[in-house]
C-alpha positions, 0 to 999 in steps of 0.5 A: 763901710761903704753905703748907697746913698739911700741906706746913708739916708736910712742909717743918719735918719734912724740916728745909728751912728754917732758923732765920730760914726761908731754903731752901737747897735752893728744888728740893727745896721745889718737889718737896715741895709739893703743887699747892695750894702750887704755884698760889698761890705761881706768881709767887714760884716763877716768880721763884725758879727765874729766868724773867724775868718 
């Protein structure tokens, strides 16, 4: 995922990613990005949250 540097800032403090970056909690991501984050990474949180297309 590409991130803007504040929500890279949010994602590492709220401790969502691990070592290798894998986010467990994909939701709680999702909430915590602003919409920027959310246009720009559409296809791969599409294909996360299973839509099939």
């Amino acid at each position: 995922m590409m991130l803007c540097d504040t929500c890279h800032a949010l994602v590492m403090t709220e401790k969502l990613v691990d070592a290798k970056n894998f986010v467990a909690n994909h939701e709680e991501l999702f909430d915590l990005i602003c919409m920027g984050c959310t246009d720009i990474n559409r296809p791969l949180i599409d294909d996360m949250a299973g839509s099939g297309e």
